[in-house]
N, C-alpha and C positions, 0 to 999 in steps of 0.2 A: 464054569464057562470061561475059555480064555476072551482077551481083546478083540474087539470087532478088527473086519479086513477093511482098512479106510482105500475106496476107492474112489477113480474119476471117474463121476458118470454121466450123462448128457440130459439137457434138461430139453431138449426137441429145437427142431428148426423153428429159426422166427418168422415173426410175418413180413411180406415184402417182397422184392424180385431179389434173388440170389442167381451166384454165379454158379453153372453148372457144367458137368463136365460130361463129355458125350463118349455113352459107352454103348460098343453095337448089342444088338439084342442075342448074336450065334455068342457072348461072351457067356450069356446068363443059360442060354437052352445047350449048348455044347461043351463048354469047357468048366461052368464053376460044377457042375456035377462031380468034374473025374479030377477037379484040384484037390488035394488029399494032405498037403502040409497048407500051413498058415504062410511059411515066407514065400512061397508061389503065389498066394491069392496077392501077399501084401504088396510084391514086386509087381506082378500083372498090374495090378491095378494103378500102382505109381505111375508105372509106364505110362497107359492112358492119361492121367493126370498129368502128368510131366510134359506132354507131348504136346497138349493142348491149352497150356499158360504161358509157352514162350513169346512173346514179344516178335520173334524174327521166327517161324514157321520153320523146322529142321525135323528130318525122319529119324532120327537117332537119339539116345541118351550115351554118353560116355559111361564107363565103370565108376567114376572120380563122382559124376551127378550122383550116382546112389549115394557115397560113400560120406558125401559131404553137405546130406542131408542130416542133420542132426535128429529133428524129431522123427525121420524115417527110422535112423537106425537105434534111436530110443527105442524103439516101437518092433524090432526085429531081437534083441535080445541086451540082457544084463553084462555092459563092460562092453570093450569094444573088440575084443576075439570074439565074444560070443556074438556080437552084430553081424560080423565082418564073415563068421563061418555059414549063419543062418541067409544072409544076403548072399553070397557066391551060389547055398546050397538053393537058395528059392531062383536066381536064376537059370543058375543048370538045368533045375527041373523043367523051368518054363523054352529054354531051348530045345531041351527031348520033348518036350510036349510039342511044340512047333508052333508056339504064340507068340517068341521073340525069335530073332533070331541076330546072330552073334558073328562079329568078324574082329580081328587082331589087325591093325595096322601097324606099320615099323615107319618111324622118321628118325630125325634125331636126333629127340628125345626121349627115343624108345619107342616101347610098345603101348599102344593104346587101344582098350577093347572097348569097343561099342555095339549097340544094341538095338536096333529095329523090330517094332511091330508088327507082324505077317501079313501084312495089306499089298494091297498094290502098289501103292508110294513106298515102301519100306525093300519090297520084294524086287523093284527097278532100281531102291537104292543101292542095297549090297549088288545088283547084277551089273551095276556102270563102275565099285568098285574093282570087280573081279576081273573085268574086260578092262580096267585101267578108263575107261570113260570119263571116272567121275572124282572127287577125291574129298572129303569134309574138309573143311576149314577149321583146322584145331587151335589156333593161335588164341589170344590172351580176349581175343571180342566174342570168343566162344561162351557165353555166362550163363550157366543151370540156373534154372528156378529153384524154390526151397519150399518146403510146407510151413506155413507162420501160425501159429498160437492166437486166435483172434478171440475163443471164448479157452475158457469162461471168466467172466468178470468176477469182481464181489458175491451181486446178487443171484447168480447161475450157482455159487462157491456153497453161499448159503442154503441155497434153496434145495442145491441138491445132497447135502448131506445135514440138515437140521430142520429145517420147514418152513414152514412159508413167512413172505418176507409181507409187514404193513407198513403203511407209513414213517411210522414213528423210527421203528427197526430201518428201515429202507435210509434215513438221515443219519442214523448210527453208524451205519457202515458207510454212507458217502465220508463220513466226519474220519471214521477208523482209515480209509485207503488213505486220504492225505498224510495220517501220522506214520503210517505203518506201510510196509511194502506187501506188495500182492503174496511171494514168500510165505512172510511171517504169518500174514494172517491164515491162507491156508493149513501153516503147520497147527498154529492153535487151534484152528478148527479142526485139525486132524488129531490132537492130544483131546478134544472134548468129544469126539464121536469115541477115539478108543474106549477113553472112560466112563461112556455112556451115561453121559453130562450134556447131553442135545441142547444147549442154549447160545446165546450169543455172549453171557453174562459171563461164563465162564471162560469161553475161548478172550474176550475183552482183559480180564482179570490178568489171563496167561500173558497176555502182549503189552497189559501193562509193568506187571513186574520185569518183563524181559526189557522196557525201556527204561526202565530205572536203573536193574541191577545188572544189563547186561546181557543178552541172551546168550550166549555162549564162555560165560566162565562160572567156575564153580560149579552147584547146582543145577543153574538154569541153561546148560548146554542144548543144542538144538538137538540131541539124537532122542529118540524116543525111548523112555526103559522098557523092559522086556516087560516086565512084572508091573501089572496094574496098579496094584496096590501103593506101592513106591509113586507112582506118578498121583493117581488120584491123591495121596498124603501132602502131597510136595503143594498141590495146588487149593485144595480144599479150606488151607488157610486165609485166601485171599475173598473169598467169594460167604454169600452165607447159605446158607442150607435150602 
């Protein structure tokens, strides 16, 4: 049986008032049926979100907003051709579908494509550019929003790939985040799920030889080995059985 797949996965919403983001109900009964790739749902759905964090109220996203979302375009594909091809193609689509809709400006600085929601504010927007009416304000006060990283913590880290966190465990890893950066500790939590070594004892073991000896020279390089066996060897010395 090869390495487990160490993924991220969500430990639920918490309790409290959270910030939420208003999506009409014809998205969910008309259109997530007939959306058929993932970068169309994942753009749609930006859009929305994007649309509705701005500070200064605007019916548009620029092309540059998507692009210069880093976790978006983590999240659309591996490298940034392959982001860059999966984002062009999820918006296309959602233009032929008729949920955005798309115009090219020329100034001079070029061309700038931007992108409206198919509402009535978005639909009076592009129709006051086309009639010359109206014109976006592109200059430098123009500022996208971005998606930010708020979880998971430590204990969301633990919890969701080793089990459940007590007291005792719970002082361990406040104690580990000061020494160690969020990073690190992930990867060693992600070398003891591969080697099916589920404890805290052992990812602990991992992050301390790497502040001794270095986590990236010789041996203890941050890449993962392919082959289990190699890795589980490499570390088994440290910890006991």
């Amino acid at each position: 049986m090869g390495g487990l797949l160490f993924m991220k996965g969500f430990s639920g919403f918490p309790n409290g008032k959270l910030r939420v983001t208003p999506v009409p109900n014809l998205f969910f009964s008309d259109l997530l049926p007939h959306i058929d790739t993932v970068a169309e749902l994942k753009v749609t759905l930006y859009c929305f979100w994007a649309l509705s964090q701005q500070d200064r109220p605007r019916p548009y996203l620029k092309l540059t907003d998507f692009m210069q979302d880093i976790i978006l375009m983590e999240g659309l594909g591996s490298g940034n051709n392959a982001a860059l091809e999966h984002l062009l193609d999820g918006l296309e689509r959602a233009v032929a579908r008729g949920t955005l809709l798309h115009i090219s400006i020329e100034s001079a600085d070029g061309s700038t494509d931007i992108y409206f929601i198919n509402t009535p504010k978005g639909r009076a927007a592009l129709e006051g550019i086309m009639h010359g009416d109206w014109r976006p304000a592109l200059g430098r006060e123009d500022v996208p929003v971005s998606l930010r990283v708020e979880r998971p913590n430590i204990f969301v880290l633990y919890e969701q790939n080793i089990g459940s966190l007590t007291p005792l465990l719970a002082d361990e890893l406040k104690d580990a985040e000061q020494t160690y950066t969020l990073p690190w500790i992930e990867e060693a939590i992600q070398l003891a799920v591969q080697n099916n070594k589920r404890n805290w004892r052992y990812a602990r073991a991992i992050l301390e030889r790497w502040r001794i000896q270095g986590k990236d020279s010789g041996n203890n390089r941050g890449t993962i080995p392919t082959q289990r066996n190699e890795t589980v060897r490499k570390y088994d010395d440290i910890i006991e059985r």
